[in-house]
N, C-alpha and C positions, 0 to 999 in steps of 0.2 A: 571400588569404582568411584569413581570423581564426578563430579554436580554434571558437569555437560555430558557424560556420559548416561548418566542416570535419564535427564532429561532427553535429549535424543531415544533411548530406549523407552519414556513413556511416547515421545512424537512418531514412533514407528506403531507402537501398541494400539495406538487410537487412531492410526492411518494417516495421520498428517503429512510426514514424509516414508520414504521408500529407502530400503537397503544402500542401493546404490548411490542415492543422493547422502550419504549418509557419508560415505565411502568418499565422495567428492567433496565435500566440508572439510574433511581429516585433512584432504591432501593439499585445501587452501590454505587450513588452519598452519599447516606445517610451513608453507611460505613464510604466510603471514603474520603469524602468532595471535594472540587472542581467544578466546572464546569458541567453543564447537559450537554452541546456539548461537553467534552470531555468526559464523559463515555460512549457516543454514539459513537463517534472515535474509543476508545481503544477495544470496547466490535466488533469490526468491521462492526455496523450497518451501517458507514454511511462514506466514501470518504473525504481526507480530502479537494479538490479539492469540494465535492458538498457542504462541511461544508464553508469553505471560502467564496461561494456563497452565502448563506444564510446569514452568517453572514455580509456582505455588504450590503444586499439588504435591511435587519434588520435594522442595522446602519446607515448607507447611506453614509460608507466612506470605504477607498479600505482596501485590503486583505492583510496582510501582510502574505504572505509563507515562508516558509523554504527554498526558493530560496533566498528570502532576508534578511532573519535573521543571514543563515551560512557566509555570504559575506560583514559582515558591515565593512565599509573604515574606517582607523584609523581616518581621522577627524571627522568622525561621533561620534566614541567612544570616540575620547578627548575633543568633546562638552560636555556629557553627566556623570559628576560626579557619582559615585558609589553611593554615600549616595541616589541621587533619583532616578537611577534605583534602587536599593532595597526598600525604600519607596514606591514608585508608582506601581513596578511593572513593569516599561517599557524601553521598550530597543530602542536605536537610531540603526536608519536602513541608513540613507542617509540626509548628510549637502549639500546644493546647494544653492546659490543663495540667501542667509541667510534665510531660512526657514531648520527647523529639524527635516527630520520624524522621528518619535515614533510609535514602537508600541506597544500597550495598550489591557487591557482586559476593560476595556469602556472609549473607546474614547470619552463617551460624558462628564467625570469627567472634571469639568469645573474647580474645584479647583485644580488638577494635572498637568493641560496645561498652567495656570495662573504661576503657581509656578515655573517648568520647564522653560516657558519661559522669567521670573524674573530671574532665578539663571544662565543662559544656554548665555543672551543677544541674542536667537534667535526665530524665530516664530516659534512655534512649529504648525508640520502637523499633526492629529494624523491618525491612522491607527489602525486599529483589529489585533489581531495574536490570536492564537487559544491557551486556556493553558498550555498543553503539553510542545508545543512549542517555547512560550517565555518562560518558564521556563526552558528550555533547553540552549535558545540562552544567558540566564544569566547567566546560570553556565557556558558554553561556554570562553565569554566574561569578566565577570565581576567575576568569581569563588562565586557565589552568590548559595544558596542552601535553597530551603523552605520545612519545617517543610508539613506533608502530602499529600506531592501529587505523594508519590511512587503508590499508587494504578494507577494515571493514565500517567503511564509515557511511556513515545513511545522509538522505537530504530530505526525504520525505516528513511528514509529521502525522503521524499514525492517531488511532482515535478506537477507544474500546466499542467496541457492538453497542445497542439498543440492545431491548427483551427481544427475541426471537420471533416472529409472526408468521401468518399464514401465507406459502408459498400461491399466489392465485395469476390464472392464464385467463386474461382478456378482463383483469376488474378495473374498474374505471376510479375505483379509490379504494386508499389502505387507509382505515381508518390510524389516528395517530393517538401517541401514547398520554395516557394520562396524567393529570398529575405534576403542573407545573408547567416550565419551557422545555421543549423536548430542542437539544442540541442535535445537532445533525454529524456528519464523517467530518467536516471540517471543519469543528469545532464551533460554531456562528451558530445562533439559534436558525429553526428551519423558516421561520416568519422572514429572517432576513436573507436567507440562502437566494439566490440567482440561480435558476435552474440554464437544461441545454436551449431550453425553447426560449428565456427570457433571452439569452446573449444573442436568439436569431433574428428575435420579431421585435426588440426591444433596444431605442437608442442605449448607447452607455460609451465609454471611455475606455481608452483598449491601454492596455499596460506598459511599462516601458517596452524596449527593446531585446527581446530575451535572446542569448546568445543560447545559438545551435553547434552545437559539437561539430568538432570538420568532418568532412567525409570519410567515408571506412577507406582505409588502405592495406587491410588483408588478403590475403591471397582468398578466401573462402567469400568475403563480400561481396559486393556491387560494385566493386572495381571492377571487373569484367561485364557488366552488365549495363552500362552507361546510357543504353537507349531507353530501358526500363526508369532507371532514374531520372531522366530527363520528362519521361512523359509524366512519372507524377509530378516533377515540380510543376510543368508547364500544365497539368488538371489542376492541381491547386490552385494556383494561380488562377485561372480562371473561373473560377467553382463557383457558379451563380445562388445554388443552395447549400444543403445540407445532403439531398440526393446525391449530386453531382459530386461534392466531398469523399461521398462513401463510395462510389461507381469507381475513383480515383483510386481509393486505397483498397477494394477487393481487386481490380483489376493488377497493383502492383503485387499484392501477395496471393495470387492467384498458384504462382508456383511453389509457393515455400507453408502452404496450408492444403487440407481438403476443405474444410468450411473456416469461412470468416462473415463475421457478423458486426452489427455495429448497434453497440446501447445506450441510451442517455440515461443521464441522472435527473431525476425527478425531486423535488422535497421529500416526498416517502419512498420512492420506490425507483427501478431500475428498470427502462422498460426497452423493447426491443424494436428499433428502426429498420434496419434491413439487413439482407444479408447474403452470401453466396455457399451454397452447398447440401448437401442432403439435412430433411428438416429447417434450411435456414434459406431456402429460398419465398418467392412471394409476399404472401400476407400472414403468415403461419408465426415468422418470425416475430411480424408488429404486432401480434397479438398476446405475447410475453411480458408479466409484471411481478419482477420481484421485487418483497419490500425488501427495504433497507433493512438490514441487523437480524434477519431473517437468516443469516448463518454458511449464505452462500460461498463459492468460490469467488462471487464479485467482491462480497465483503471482505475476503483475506486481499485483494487486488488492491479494493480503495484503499483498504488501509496501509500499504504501502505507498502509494504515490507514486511509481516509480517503475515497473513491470512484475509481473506474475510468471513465471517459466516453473511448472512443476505438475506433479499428481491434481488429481481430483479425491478430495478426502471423499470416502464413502459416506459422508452425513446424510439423516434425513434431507435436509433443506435439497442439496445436490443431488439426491435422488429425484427427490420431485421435480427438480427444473428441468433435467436430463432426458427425463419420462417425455418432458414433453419435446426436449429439443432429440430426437431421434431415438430413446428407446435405453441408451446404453451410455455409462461414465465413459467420456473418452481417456485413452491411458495417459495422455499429457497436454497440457494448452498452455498458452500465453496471453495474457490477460496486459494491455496496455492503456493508461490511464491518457484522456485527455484533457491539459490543467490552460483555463483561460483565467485569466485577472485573480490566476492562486488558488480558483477552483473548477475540481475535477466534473467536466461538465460530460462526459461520454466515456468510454471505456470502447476499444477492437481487442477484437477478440479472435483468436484465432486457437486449430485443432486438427488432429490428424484423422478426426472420423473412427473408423476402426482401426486405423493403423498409428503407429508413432507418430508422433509431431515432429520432425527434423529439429535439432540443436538450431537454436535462431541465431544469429549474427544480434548480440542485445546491441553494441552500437549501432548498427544500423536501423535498427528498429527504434528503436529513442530517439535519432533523428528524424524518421516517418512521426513519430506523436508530436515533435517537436514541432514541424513543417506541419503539419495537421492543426496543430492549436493556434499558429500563424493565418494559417485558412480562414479558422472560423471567427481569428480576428476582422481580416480581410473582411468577411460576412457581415461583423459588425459595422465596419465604418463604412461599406458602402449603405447597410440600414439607415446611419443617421446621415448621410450623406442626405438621403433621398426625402429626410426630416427634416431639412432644413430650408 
């Protein structure tokens, strides 16, 4: 049995992904080529924070993240010749001590660490990175580029969990972690994070021009549906809060959810605005606080950047939030990040209740978070507008 398969088979054991999803990987993998953990990645089955996991636990050597790939030290890089990162595959992440991590898509090639550590004069560590992502940190790095693996290529910048904390409904603070500067989901320590409230009530400078993907042209899309797209642009557009925002986007996916919700990002925590459907209606909703790194499904969401379309892992953490949002794990949700000036300042949320989540249209939906984050720019400059 081969690494991706091994690792898939620990992600079904511990609930992450499901049979089926598993099944739908193979068959992008066989398009696309690449990696079976990375089409579980991209298709958003699977966190890349619970993929990391796996793949260590697999391998039995550590994780190499996108915390440590975007931040390699120039000695690490002038150890590490361009000819065998392109050959191997692998990228130096950290020289110390004369040992040279590397990280690799199989650390256990005995013949790539032999060589490396011939040509390099240093012990070579090795280390896992997920394929996406080392092939990102090589074009990065070494301006290196390979031939098929635009199918599974990421845009987001993932961010390992915090220690895990108490799941709490209606706490007015999470206490935070000790012991230094506590870095937050994207990566900025949280002193300097911008929360969803600071972008509302708070002058600031709204970012370039962000290009929105054109309109779905599917048979299964919003091509047929032209009135509905039109009235959320024209609520957006006009969206005098952050209410009005959310009235806009439960009213569009009104048909394509049984409950849709909307949560800000807090410096600690995740908390719940409003929202439409059983348990997610009223004040029930705003009275929802999870921390951050507390292990949720928002945590595998943020950590993507990008959407969530998948299970609900049975964890503690997801049990407890469940409990309160209506009693039961829904069987599938879509979790949509919303990213203003680079950070993710809310997350919609959508779920089938007791029944299936319908297969989403993900382009169409990317352009809703996209037109959404436009909004709440909108929001911003009419703020300092009215500051000046």
């Amino acid at each position: 049995m081969g690494l991706g398969e091994k690792v898939a088979d620990y992600l079904l054991e511990h609930g992450w992904v499901t049979r089926d999803q598993i099944v739908e990987a193979r068959r992008t993998q066989g398009f696309f080529g690449g990696e079976l953990a990375s089409h579980l990645l991209k298709l958003g089955y699977v966190g890349e924070s619970a993929l990391g996991e796996a793949l260590t636990e697999v391998t039995g050597v550590p994780y190499a993240s996108w915390e440590h790939l975007r931040a390699v030290p120039a000695n690490a890089l002038g150890a590490m010749p361009e000819r065998l990162a392109e050959r191997f595959r692998a990228c130096p992440i950290r020289l110390a001590d004369g040992h040279l991590r590397v990280a690799m898509l199989n650390p256990k090639d005995a013949v790539a660490i032999r060589e490396i550590q011939t040509a390099t004069g240093w012990v070579v560590e090795p280390w896992i990175a997920t394929e996406p992502r080392l092939y990102q940190a090589l074009e990065r790095w070494y301006r290196l580029r390979f031939e098929g693996t635009k199918g599974i290529s990421l845009t987001g910048k993932p961010h390992p969990p915090t220690a895990a904390s108490r799941l709490a409904k209606g706490a007015e603070e999470v206490p935070a972690h000790a012991g230094g500067t506590e870095v937050g989901l994207d990566g900025h320590p949280l002193d300097a994070e911008v929360t969803f409230d600071d972008y509302l009530h708070r002058p600031g400078e709204l970012v370039s021009d962000r290009e929105i993907p054109p309109p779905p042209t599917s048979p299964d899309s919003d091509a047929g549906r032209g009135i509905a797209w039109a009235a959320l642009d024209e609520a957006l557009a006009s969206a005098r809060n952050r209410s009005d925002i959310a009235e806009a986007l439960f009213a569009f996916c009104a048909g394509r959810a049984s409950r849709t919700g909307l949560f800000a990002i807090g410096r600690d925590a995740i908390r719940g605005v409003s929202g439409r459907g059983r348990a997610f209606d009223g004040a029930e909703l705003s009275s929802v606080t999870v921390p951050l790194g507390a292990g949720s499904i928002f945590d595998t969401a943020l950590q993507s950047r990008d959407f969530y379309f998948g299970v609900v892992p049975g964890l503690p953490a997801n049990r407890d939030l469940f409990t309160v949002l209506g009693g039961r794990l829904p069987t599938s949700v879509m979790i949509l990040p919303i990213v203003v000036k680079e950070r993710t300042v809310a997350l919609l949320y959508l779920d089938g209740d007791d029944g299936p989540l319908p297969r989403p249209d993900i382009p169409l939906m990317r352009r809703v978070a996209a037109k959404t984050s436009l909004a709440f720019e909108l929001l911003l400059l009419r703020n300092k507008l009215r500051d000046l």
